[in-house]
C-alpha positions, -999 to 999 in steps of 0.1 A, spaced: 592 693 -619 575 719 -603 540 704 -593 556 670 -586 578 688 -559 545 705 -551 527 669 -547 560 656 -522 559 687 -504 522 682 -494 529 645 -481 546 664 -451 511 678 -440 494 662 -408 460 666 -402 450 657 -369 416 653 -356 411 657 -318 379 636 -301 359 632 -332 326 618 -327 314 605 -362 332 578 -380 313 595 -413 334 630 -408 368 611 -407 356 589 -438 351 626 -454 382 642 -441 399 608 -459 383 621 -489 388 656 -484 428 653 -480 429 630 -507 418 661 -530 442 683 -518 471 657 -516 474 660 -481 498 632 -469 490 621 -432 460 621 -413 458 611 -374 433 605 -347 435 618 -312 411 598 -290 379 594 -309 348 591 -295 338 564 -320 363 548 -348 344 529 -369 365 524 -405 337 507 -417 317 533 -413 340 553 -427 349 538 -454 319 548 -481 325 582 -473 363 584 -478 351 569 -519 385 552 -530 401 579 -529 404 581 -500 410 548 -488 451 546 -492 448 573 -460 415 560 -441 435 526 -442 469 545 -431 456 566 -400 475 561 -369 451 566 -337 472 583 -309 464 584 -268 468 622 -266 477 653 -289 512 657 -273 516 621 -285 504 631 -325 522 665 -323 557 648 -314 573 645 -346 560 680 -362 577 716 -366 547 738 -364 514 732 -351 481 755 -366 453 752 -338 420 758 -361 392 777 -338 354 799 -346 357 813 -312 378 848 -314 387 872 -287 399 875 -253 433 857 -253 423 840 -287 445 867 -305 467 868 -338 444 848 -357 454 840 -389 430 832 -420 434 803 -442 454 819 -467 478 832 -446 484 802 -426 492 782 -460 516 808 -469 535 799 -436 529 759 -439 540 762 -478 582 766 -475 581 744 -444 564 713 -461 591 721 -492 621 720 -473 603 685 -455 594 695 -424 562 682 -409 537 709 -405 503 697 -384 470 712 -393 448 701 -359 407 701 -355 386 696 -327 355 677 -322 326 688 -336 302 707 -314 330 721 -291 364 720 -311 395 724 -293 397 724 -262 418 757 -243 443 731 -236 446 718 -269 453 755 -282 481 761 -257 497 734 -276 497 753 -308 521 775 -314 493 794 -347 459 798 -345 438 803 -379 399 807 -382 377 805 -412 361 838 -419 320 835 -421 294 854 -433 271 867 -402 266 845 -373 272 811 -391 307 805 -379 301 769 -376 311 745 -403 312 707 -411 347 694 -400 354 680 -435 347 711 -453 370 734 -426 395 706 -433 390 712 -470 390 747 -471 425 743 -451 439 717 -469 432 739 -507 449 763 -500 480 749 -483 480 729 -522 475 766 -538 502 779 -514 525 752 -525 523 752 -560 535 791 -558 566 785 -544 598 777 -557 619 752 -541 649 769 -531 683 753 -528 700 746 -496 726 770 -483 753 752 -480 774 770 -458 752 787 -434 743 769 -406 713 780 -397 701 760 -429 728 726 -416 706 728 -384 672 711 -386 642 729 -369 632 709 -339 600 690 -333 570 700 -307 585 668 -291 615 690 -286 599 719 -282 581 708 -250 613 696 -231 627 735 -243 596 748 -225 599 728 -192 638 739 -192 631 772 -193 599 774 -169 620 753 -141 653 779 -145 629 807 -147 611 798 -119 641 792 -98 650 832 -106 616 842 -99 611 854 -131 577 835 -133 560 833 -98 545 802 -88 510 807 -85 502 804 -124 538 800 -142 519 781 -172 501 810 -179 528 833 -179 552 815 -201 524 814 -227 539 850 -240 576 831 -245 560 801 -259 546 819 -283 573 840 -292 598 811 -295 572 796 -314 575 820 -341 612 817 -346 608 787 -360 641 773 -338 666 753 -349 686 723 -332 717 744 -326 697 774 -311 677 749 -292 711 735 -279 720 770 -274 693 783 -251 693 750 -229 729 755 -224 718 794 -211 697 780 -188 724 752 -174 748 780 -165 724 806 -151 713 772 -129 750 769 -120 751 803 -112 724 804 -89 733 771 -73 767 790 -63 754 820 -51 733 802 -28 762 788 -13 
């Protein structure tokens, strides 16, 4: 019972490539999730989609999820439905911080996928990866330790390398019941889709208080972002915090009249 809830849990994993430029890496990320029982993979605007060209290189395999990829405008669009987005990045430093290694970001991604929440693994193109834009739209970061200066490797073996050891990190834990009466647990956790309108809320009251100044307020929500992000926030706290920001709007509003 255990490794076939271990084989449904990892159907909850997204892998989501960003601007990929060969049709031959997606047929071998195919292949490569295939291995690991990764469930979902997605395309965000690709330089060339070719499944054709694809195809030999996914083996059969692989077809089942070459066939089933969905091809989405931009990565707001492919993130929408998830819980938890892992930016992958070789680039370290500056404000590139908290990395996490693949290990440790499977042992967050593993109790998500079992209690069937989407969890999205995203890549970026080949010679540049993601893009700083793309990463502010992560709430983890995780990098695949190298030896020397050879940080760079083939997108299907990073995707791999990723992908193992979320199915290692899922066979070792136990499905746990659901609490029944706590409510935290009666609440789902909300979506990036969700997440984003949280984030506009609370940059527009924050704003309006001067809290963030106007020059750069993206940039200065990014510490909140990521702290939120972390919490891993449910629906009701969600409703809570927009409610927060409703009154102290309501509150401003009368004191300026």
């Amino acid at each position: 019972m255990l490794v076939q809830a271990s084989q449904d849990a990892l159907r909850h994993l997204e892998i989501i490539m960003v601007g990929t430029k060969f049709p031959e890496n997606i047929g071998m990320a195919a292949r490569a999730c295939a291995n690991t029982g990764c469930g979902r993979l997605t395309l965000v605007s690709p330089a060339w989609w070719d499944k054709e060209k694809a195809r030999p290189l996914a083996t059969a395999k692989g077809e089942p999820l070459l066939d089933a990829i969905e091809v989405k405008p931009t990565l707001g669009d492919a993130l929408a439905p998830n819980v938890l987005t892992f930016g992958t990045t070789a680039r370290t430093g500056g404000w590139r911080r908290g990395l996490l290694t693949p290990e440790q970001a499977a042992g967050e991604i593993a109790p998500l996928l079992h209690e069937g929440s989407r969890v999205a693994i995203v890549f970026g193109c080949e010679d540049r990866g993601l893009s700083n834009a793309d990463i502010e739209q992560c709430q983890r970061l995780v990098t695949i330790p190298t030896a020397g200066e050879a940080s760079s490797l083939n997108l299907a073996q990073a995707i791999l390398i990723l992908t193992y050891e979320c199915m290692k990190a899922v066979s070792r834990v136990d499905p746990q019941p659901s609490l029944g009466n706590d409510p935290g647990q009666q609440s789902r956790r909300i979506t990036h889709e969700e997440q984003a309108l949280l984030y506009a809320r609370l940059k527009e009251t924050l704003l309006a208080i001067d809290y963030l100044k106007s020059d750069n307020p993206d940039y200065f929500l990014m510490p909140l972002r990521r702290f939120l992000g972390k919490s891993g926030l449910r629906r009701h706290e969600m409703d809570m915090l927009m409610g927060i920001c409703r009154q102290v709007d309501n509150l401003r509003k009368e004191a300026g009249k």
